[in-house]
N, C-alpha and C positions, 0 to 999 in steps of 0.2 A: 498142301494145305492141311493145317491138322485142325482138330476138332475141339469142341468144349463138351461139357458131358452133357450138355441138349444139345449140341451142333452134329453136322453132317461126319460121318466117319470116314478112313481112308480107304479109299478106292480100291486097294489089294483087299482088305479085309472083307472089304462090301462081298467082291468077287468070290471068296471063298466060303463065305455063307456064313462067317465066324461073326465076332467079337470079344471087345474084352472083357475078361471076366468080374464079374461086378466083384466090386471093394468092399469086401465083407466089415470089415474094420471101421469104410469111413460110414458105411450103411449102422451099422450098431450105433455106434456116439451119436450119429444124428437122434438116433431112436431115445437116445438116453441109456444102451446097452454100456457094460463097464467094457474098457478097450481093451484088446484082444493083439497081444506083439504078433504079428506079424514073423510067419516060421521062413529059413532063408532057403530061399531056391534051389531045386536038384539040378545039379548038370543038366547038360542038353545036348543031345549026338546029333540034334540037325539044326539047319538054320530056320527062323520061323519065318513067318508071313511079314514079317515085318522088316525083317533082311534081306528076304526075297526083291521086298517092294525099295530096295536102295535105301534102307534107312535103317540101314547095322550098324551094332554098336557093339563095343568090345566086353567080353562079360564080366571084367571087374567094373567097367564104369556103371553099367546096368544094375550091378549090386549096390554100387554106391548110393545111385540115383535114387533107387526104392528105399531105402534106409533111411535118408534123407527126408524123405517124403513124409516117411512111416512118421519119423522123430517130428517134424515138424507140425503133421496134421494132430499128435499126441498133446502139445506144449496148446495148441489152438482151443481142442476141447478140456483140458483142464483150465486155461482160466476162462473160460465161458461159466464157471457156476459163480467165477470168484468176478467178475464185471457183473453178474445179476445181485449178486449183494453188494457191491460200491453202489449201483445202482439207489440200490432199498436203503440204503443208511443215505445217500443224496437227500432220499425223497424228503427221510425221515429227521433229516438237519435243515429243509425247509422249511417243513411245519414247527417244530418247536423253538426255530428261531426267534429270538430276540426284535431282530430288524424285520420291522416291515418289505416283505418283498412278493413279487408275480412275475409270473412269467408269461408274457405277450406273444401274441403271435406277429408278422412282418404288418399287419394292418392295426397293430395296435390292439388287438381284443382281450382280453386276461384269458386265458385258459386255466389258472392255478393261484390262487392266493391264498397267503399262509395266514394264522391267526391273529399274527401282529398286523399285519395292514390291517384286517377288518376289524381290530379292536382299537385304531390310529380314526379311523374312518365313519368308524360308532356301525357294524354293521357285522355278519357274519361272515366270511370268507368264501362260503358257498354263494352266498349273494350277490356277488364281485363278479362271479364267473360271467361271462360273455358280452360285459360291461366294455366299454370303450376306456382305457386310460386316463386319455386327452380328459374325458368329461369328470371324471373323477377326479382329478388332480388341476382340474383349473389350467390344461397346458395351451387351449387354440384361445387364449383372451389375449392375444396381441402375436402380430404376424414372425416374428422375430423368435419364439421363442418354439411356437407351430415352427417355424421353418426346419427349427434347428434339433427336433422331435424327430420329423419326420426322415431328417437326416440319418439319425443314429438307428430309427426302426428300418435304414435300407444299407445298412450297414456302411453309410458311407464316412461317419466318423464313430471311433471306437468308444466314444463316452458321452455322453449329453448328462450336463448337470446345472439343473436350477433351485432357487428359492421359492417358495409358493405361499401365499396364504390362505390358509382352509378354513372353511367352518363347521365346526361338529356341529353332529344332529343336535346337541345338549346345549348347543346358542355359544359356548366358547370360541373365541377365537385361534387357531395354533396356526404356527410357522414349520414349515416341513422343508427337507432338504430333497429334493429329486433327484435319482440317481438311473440313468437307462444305458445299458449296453449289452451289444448283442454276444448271443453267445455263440462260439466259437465252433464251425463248419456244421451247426446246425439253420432254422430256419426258427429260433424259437430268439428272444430278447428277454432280457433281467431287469425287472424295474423292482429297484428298493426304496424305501420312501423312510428317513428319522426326521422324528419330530428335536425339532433346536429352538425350541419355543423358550426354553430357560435358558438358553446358550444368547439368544438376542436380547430378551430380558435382562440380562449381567450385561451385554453389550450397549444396550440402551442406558443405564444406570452407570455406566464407568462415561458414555459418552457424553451425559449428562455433570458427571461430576468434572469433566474436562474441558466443557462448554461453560460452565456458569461460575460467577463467581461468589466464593464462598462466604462472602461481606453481606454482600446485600441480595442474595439469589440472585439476582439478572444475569440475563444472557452476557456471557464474555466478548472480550474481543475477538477472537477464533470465532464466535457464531455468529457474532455482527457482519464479519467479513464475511463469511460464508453466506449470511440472507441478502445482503448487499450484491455481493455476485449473482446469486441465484435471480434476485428482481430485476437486474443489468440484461441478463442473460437472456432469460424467458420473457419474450414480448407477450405474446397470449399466453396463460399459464392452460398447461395443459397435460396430461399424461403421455408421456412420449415414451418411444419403444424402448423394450427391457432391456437394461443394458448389463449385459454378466450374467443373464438368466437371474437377476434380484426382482423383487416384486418394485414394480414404480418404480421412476426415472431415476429420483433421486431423493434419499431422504433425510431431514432435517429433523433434531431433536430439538423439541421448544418446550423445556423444562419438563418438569413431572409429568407433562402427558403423554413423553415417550412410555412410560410403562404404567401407563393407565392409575396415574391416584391425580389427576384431575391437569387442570390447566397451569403453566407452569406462573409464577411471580415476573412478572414481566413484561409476560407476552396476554393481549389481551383476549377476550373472549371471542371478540371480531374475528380478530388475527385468525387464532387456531380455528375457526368453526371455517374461515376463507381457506384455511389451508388444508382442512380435510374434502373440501370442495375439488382443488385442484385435480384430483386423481381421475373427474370424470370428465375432464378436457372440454375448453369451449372458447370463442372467439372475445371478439370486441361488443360480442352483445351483452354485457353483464355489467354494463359498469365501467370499467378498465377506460381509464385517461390516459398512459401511456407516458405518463410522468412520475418524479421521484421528488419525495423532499426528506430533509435532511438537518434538524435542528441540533447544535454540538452544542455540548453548555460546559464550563468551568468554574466551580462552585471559589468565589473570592474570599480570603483571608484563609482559605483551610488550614494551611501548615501553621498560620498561629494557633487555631483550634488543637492540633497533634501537638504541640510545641508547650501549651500553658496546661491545658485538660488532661493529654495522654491518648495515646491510640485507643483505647477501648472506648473514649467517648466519643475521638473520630472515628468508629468504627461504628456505633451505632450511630452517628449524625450520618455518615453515607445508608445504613439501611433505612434511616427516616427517609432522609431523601429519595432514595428509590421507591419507597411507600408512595409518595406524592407524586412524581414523575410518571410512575405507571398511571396513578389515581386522572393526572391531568389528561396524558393521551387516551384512557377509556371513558372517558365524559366529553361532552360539548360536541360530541359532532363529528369527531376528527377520524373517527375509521368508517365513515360513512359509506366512502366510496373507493375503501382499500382495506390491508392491514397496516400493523405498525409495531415498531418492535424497539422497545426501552431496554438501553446494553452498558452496561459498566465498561469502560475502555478501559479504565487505569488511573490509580491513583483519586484524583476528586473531577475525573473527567467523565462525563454521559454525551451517551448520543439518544435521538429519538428516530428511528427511521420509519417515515410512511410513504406506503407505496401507493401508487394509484393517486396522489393530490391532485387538489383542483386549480392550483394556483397557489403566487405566495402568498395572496389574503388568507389562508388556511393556515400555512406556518404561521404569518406573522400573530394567527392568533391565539396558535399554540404557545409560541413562545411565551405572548404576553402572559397565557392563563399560569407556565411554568413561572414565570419569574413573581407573580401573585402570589400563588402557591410557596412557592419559598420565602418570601417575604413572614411569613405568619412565625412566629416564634415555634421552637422546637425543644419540648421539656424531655429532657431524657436522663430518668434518675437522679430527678432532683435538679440537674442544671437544665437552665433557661436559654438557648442561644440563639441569636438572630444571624443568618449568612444570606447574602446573596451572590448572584449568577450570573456569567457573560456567556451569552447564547450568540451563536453563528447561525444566520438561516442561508439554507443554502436548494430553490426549489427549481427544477428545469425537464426538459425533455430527456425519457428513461434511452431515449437511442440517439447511440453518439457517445454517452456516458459513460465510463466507467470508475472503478471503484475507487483508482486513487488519484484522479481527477476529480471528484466528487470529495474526498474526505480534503486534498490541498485546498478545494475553494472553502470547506466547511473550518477548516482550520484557518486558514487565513482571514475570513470574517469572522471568524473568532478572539482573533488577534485586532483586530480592529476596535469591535467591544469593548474589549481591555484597554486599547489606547484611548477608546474616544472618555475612558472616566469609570466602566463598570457598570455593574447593576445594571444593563440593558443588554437588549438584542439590537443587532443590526443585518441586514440583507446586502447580502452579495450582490456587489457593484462590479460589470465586467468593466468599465473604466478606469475606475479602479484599482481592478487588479491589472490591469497591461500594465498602469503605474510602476505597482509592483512589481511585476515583471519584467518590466526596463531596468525598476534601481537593483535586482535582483543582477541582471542582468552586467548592470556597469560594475557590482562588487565584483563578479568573477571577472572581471578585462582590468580592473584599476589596478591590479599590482604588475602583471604583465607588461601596463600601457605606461610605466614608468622606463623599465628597459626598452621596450620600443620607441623612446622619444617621443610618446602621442603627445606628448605637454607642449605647452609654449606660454611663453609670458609676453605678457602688454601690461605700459606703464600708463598712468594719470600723473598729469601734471599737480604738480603741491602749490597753489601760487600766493605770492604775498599781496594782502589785500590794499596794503596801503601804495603800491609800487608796482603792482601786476608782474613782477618776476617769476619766474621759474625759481622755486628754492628747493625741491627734491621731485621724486615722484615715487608711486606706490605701484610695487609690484603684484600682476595679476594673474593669478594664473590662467589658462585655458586647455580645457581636452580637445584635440583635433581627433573625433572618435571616428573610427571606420564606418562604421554604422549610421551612428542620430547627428554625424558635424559635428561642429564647433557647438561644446557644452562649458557654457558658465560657472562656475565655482557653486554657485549655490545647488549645481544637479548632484556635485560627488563628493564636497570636503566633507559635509554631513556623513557619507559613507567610510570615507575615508580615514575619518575619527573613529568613525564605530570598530573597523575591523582593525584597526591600527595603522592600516597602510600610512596615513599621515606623516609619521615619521620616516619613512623613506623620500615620499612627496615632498613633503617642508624639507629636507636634507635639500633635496633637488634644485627647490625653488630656491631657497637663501643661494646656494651655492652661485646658481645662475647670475641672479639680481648681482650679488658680490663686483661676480666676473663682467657683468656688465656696464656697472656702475665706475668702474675702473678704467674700464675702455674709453668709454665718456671722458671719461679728466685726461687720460691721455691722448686720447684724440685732440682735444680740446683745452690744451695746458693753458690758456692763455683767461678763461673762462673763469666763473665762480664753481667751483665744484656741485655738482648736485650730490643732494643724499639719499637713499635709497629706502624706502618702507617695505619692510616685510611682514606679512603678518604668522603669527605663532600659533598653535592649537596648545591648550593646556596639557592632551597627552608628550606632546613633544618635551614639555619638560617633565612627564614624570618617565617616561618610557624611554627616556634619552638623553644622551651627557651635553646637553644642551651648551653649557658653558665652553667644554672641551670641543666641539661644532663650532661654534662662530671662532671661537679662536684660532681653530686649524684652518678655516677658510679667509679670515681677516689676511693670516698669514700667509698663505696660498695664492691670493689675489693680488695683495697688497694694495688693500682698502682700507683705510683710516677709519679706526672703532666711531669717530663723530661722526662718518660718512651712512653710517648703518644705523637705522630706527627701526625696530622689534617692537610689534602690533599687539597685545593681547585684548581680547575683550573683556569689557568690565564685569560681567558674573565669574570670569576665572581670575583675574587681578586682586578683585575684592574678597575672596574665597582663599589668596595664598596664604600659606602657612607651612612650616618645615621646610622641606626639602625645593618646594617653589620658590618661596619668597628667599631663600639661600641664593637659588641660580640668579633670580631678579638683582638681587647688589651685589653679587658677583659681575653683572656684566655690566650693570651703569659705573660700578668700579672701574671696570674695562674703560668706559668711554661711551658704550655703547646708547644710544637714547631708548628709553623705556615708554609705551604711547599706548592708554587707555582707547579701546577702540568702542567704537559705540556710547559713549560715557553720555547718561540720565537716563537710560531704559534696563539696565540693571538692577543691581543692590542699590545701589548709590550711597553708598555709606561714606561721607564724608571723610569720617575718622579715619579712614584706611589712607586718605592722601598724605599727610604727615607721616608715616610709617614709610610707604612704599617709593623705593627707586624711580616715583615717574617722572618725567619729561614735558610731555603733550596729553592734553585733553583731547579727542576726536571726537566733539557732539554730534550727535545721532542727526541724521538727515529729516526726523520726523519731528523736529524743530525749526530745522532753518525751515521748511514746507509752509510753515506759519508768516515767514515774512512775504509772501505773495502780492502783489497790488495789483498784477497786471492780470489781462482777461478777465476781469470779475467777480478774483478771487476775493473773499474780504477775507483781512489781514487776520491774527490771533493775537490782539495783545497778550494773552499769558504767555504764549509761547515766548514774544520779545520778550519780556521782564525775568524768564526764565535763564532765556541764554544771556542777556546782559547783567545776570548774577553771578552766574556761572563764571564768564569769563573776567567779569571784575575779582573773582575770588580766587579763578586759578591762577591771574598775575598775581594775587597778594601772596599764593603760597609759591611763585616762582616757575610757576608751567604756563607753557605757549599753548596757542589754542586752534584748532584746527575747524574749519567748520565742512560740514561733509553734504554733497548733495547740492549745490549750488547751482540753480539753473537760470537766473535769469537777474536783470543787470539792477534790477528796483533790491530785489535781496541782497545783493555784493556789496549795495552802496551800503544797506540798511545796517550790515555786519559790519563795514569798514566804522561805520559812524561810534558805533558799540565798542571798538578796539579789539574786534578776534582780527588774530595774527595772519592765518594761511587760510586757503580756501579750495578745493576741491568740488570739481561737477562737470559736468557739462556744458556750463558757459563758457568754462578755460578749455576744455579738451577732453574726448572721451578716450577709453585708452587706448591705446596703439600703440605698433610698433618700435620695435626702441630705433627703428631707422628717422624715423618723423622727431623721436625727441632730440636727437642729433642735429637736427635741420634745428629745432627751437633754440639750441643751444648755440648754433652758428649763427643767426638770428641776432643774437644778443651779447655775441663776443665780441668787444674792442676790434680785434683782429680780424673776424666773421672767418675765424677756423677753429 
């Protein structure tokens, strides 16, 4: 066992009465004596006590060993003066530091702070000493950020850093960066504390210029979206755990009063004085409805405004407007029991969002006050202008909500607005919108449900009224939809116009009818031919070589250009010109018959029948409705005298006459009497199958094949 120089000594030595002789050398340095080399060993004629005791050693190594020693305990006490000045210049690069900083002990108590904390803190440095951290810097005010303190004062993570907001003794407010980490195999922690009070200042002021927009001051769409998430989000608004070590949950810049010059253009008084509320957290006792509303507005005719005036006097009619917008949501009422935030979306669009409503009687009477308000003329250097506004209101329960389910219903009654005429509000109808959302619906399947064969056609009987024959019939189309069934023409040609799809459809259909229509006469050679009606969409002839169409499938089929009657209605007939009214005597040229559909609810511009390739007149069914006698109906003499002009005048110019809607036998007689030609309704046949007109054709054939 060997020994330490206070431990027990070795056992031979003990015995001999000796020991070893004290270390002159290391004895001096301790003392602060200057060192002393160490002279090298005389020989030795005998073995000593320590060779004796089994613990000999050769006497170069012995030399070495001491040598070693010497050198090493030399190198020890010279830099011992030169660690007590690293020391002293440590101390003295604390105190004159720049950075606020102290040094903690493991429970957090300052032991040491330098001038700059206490002059961050409005206090002396000596003042600070045995002070607690935590309480100084605002750190145990939310469990999160305590937690994650008292982590780094157990050194169990290497840095802890938060945001704080302090208040000097002098009533300022400043923002401080926390910085704590322990220092290294000692038992002591570093906390340094910079003020970024102008560092957030710049932050706030860029975040500010990046949120609002630069026309009218209001809140941009970036902050609109943002407050809209935030009121989605937070059902009770309330201050929730620090997230990042930042001060509050989460923070929102609402104009200038991020950086203190007052409430920002936009947002109202309500608003911001609610929303410096939120930071002290509280339930549903205050108020809170647990609803959103949501008024979108689009200020009508603007682009002529930008187009005759010039942007700069659109640019000051949107800051008027914004003026009045704000001016309506901070009067009457409307932040009573919320806030509310007026936002520039884009272009000549506003929204108004208030949170917390009571109901859509509360939008519907903001809107009204908005669309008053804008109604007042607006003088702006001299010019006078009058606009109005199609506002979407859109008010519902805040959970379940979200942002862009709320702005498609706000937008879509906004759209509504605009179609029902302008200059008003309207409220979001969810029946409405499922409307919507169906025809929404069938746009995206109508081009697909072409290649998939969804279509099908059924024919109506065309009959002669003086003879009840079959003389053609009218093809119909039909969707066999996956989904809604069997859908009628009137659910998708309207769409199908709109997107264009029509012209593949109408391709489809003519094609069909054609190849049908052929089949019939050959089946049935013995028969009068029937003729086929087709009807045409106006895009079809400007979107498509219409003329080159029927003539590839005439020939294709091998159906006689007389056998085929082309439908168009009479607001597109009466409206051709150029490149239409070409295709139109292009194909009555052909053979092909030419047939006003709907004719008297139109134009009705007579003049145009002299001009144009027609054939047939097809009067509107909301005339023959007039000849009714049966059940109780009393008749419409105008309607008679209407259509008995009508058809005496379209014999004078050489056109047959079609009567459309025919249901019942007092009316067939009443038309046959007047001289219209053909007859279509439901007293002859609704439409069906071309296997049934087959049967009607066999029916009626000499041969009954």
């Amino acid at each position: 066992m060997s020994g330490t120089p206070e431990g027990p000594r070795p056992a031979a030595v003990a015995a001999a009465g000796g020991s070893h002789p004290p270390n002159t050398e290391r004895t001096d340095r301790a003392a602060g004596a200057d060192p002393v080399r160490r002279a090298d060993p005389a020989p030795r004629a005998e073995p000593t006590e320590r060779q004796e005791a089994g613990h000999a050693l050769p006497d170069d190594d012995t030399e070495r060993h001491d040598r070693t020693t010497a050198e090493q305990t030399e190198r020890t006490e010279q830099r011992a003066p030169h660690r007590t000045g690293e020391a002293h210049d440590y101390r003295a690069a604390f105190h004159v530091s720049r950075l606020a900083m102290a040094l903690l002990d493991r429970e957090g108590t300052v032991l040491d702070a330098n001038d700059a904390l206490g002059a961050l803190l409005g206090t002396g440095p000596d003042a600070l000493a045995d002070q607690a951290a935590a309480d100084l810097l605002d750190l145990a005010s939310d469990a999160r950020t305590w937690n994650a303190y008292r982590e780094a004062l157990d050194s169990l993570r290497a840095r802890f850093r938060c945001t704080r907001r302090l208040k000097h003794p002098d009533g300022r407010t400043l923002w401080a960066e926390v910085t704590v980490a322990p220092v290294p195999d000692t038992e002591r922690v570093l906390l340094s504390v910079t003020d970024i009070s102008d560092r957030r200042e710049l932050q706030a002021r860029l975040r500010h210029l990046q949120q609002h927009d630069p026309v009218t001051r209001l809140p941009n769409r970036t902050l609109f979206f943002e407050r809209l998430a935030a009121a989605l989000e937070t059902s009770p608004y309330g201050a929730g755990p620090f997230e990042g070590g930042t001060y509050g949950s989460r923070t929102y810049t609402t104009g200038a009063a991020a950086y203190g010059t007052g409430v920002a253009y936009g947002v109202s008084a309500a608003y911001s004085a609610r929303g410096h509320d939120r930071g002290a957290g509280n339930g549903r006792g205050d108020g809170r409805t647990g609803r959103i509303g949501l008024c979108y507005l689009d200020l009508d005719g603007f682009k002529a405004v930008n187009d005759t005036l010039g942007h700069r006097t659109g640019d000051r009619l949107l800051a008027a407007v914004a003026g009045r917008l704000t001016e309506c949501a901070d009067h009457g009422g409307y932040t009573r029991s919320g806030g509310h935030l007026v936002a520039r979306l884009g272009g000549d669009e506003f929204a108004i969002l208030v949170e917390d409503s009571t109901g859509t009687e509360q939008l519907a009477d903001l809107a009204r006050s908005v669309l008053a308000a804008l109604q007042r003329p607006f003088d702006l250097a001299g010019q006078r202008l009058s606009v109005s506004a199609s506002i979407g209101v859109v008010e519902r329960a805040a959970e379940g909500t979200t942002p862009t389910g709320l702005m498609q219903a706000a937008d879509t009654t906004l759209y509504w607005a605009k179609a029902d005429g302008k200059a008003r509000w309207t409220l979001f109808d969810p029946e409405r919108n499922a409307h919507r959302m169906t025809r929404q619906a069938l746009t995206s399947a109508l081009r697909p449900a072409v290649e998939r064969e969804e279509f099908v056609l059924q024919y109506q009987p065309l009959v002669g009224m003086a003879d009840g024959i079959v003389r053609g019939v009218e093809a119909l189309v039909r969707w066999n939809h996956p989904q809604f069934g069997t859908l009628s023409p009137n659910r998708f040609i309207g769409i199908a116009e709109e997107d264009g799809s029509i012209v593949q459809l109408g391709g489809w259909v003519l094609r069909t009818a054609c190849r049908q229509a052929r089949r019939w006469q050959l089946d049935h050679p013995h028969a009068q031919p029937l003729f086929v009606s087709v009807n045409v969409a106006v895009r079809q002839v400007w979107d498509s070589d219409l003329v080159g169409d029927v003539a590839g499938i005439l020939a294709e089929t091998g159906l006689s250009p007389h056998l085929l009657q082309l439908e168009l209605t009479e607001s597109a007939v009466m409206g051709s010109a150029g490149r239409p009214l070409q295709a139109l005597q292009a194909l009555s040229d052909m053979g092909v018959r030419i047939a006003i559909d709907d004719f008297g609810t139109g134009y009705s511009n007579l003049a145009y029948l002299s001009r144009l390739p027609v054939s047939v007149l097809k009067l509107d069914g909301s005339f023959v409705r007039g000849f009714r006698y049966d059940e109780g109906v009393h008749p419409s003499p105008a309607d008679e005298t209407i259509v008995e002009a009508l058809i005496q005048l379209a014999h004078r110019l050489g056109l047959t006459v079609t009567a459309e809607c025919v249901e019942t036998s007092g009316q067939a007689a009443r038309l046959q009497r007047i001289g219209c030609d053909t007859g279509q309704g439901w007293l002859f046949s609704r439409p069906v199958a071309p296997e049934r007109i087959a049967e009607m054709i066999a029916a009626v054939s000499p041969n009954g094949v």
